[in-house]
Backbone bond lengths (Angstrom), bond angles and torsions (degrees), N, CA, C in turn:
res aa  C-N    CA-C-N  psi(-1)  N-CA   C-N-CA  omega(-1)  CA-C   N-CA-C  phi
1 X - - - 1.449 - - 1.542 108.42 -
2 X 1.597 114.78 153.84 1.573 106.20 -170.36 1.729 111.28 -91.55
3 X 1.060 99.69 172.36 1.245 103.20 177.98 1.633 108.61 -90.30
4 X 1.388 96.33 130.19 1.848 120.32 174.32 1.250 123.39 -77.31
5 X 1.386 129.95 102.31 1.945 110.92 156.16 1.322 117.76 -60.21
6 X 1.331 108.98 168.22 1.830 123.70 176.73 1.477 114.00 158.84
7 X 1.171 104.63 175.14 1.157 106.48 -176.15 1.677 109.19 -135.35
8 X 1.815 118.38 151.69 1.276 102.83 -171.79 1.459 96.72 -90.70
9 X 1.337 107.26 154.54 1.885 107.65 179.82 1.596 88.12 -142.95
10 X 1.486 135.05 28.88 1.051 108.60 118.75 1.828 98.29 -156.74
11 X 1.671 112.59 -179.83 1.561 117.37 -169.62 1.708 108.80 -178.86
12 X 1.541 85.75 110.46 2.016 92.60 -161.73 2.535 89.24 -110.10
13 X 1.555 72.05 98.46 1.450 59.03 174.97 1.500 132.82 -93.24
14 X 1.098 122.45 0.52 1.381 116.11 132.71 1.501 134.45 -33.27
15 X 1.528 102.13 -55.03 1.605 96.23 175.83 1.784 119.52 -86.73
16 X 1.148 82.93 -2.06 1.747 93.02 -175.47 1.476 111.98 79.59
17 X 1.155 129.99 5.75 1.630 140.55 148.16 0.743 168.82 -138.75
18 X 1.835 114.64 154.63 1.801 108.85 -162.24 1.414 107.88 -132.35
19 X 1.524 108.31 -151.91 1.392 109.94 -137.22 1.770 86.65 -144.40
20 X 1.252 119.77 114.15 1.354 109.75 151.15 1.860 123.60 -108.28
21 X 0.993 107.06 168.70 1.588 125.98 175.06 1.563 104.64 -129.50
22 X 1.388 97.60 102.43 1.694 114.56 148.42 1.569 124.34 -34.18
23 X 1.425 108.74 130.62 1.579 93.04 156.49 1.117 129.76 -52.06
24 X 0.958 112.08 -26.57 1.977 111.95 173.82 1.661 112.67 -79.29
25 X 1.298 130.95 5.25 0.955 151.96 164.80 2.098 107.34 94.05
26 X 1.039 134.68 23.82 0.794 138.29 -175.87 1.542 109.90 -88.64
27 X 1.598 103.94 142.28 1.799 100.93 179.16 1.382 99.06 -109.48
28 X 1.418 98.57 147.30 1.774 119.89 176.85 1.702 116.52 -113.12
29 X 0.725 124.74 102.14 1.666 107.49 166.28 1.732 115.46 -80.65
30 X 1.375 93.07 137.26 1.767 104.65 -170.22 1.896 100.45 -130.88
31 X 1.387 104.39 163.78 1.677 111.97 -173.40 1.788 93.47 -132.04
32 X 1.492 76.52 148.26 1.975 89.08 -158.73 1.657 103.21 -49.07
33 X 1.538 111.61 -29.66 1.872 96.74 -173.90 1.925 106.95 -83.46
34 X 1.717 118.24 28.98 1.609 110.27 138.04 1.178 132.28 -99.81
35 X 1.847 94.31 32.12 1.743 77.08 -174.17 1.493 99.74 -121.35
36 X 1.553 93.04 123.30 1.899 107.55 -163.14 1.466 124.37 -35.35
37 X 1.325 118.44 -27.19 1.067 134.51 -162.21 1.883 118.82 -71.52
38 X 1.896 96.90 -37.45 1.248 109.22 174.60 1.468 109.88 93.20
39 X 1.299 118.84 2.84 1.486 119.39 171.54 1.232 116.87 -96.09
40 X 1.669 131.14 14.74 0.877 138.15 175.54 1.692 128.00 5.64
41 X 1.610 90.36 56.41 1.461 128.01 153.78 1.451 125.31 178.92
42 X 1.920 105.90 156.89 1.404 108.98 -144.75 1.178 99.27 -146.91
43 X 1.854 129.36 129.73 1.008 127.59 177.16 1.468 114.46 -49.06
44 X 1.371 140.13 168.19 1.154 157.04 -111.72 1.747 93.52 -140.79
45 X 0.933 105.97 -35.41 2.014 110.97 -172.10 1.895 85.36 -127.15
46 X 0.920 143.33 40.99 1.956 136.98 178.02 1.562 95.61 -80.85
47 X 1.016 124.32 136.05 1.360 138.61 168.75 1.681 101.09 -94.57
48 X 1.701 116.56 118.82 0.980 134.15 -172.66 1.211 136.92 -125.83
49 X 1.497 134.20 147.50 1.586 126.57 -173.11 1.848 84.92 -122.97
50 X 1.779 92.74 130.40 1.693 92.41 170.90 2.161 107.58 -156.06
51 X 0.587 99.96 173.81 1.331 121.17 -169.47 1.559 122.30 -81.81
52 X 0.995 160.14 101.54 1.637 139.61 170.71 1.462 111.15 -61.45
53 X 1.164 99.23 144.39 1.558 124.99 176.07 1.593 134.86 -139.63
54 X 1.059 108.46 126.29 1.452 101.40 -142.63 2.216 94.58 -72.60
55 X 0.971 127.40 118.20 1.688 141.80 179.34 1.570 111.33 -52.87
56 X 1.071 121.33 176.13 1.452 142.70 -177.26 1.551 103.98 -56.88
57 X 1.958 100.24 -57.94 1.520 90.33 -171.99 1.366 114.50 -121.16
58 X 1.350 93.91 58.32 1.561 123.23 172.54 1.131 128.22 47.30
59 X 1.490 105.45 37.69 1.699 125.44 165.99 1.216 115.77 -109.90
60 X 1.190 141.81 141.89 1.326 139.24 179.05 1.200 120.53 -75.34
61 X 1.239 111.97 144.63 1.614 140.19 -164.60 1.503 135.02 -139.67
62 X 1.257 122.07 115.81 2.017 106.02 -169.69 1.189 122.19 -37.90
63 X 1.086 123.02 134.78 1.810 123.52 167.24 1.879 92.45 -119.49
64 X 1.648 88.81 -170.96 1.287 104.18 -174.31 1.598 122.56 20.99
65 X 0.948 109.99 75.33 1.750 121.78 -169.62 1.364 112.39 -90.08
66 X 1.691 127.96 99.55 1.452 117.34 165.26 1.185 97.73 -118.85
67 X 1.755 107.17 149.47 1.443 128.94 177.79 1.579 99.05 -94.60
68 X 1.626 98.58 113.30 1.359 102.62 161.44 1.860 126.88 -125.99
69 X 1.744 108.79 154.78 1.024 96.84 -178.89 1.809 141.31 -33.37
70 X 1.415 122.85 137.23 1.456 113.65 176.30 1.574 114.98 -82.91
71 X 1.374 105.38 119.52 1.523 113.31 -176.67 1.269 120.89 -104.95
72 X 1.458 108.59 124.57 1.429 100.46 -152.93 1.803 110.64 -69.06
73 X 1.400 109.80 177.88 1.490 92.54 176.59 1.478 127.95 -50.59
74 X 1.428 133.53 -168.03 1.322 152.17 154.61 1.398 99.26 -71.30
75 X 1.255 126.94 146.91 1.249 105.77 162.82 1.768 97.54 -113.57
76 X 1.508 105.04 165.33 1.398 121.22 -170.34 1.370 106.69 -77.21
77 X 1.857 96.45 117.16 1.529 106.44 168.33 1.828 126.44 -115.57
């Protein structure tokens, strides 16, 4: 499966979960142990590349979650 941009716009770390939005505008809910890193926590606005994974009750959900830098566009040449 390919890899997704997005960003999380929300992350309750107490409960261990948040909320991403796809660039294509789609929302994911993810639980703090997908986030690759193992620090199982994630800024609140992190711009991210992650994976789909199919969830508990068989809706899809982010896996493999790394926060990577935001690059601004290309600009038009």
């Amino acid at each position: 499966m390919p890899t997704l941009d997005g960003q999380v716009v929300a992350f309750d770390e107490h409960r261990g979960l948040g909320e991403i939005r796809a660039a294509t505008g789609e929302r994911y809910v993810f639980h703090c142990t997908a986030i690759a890193d193992g620090t199982r926590t994630i800024a609140g606005d992190a711009h991210v590349e992650f994976l789909l994974v199919p969830g508990p009750v068989g809706a899809f959900e982010a896996g493999v979650i790394r926060a990577v830098e935001r690059r601004p566009p290309c600009p038009n040449t």
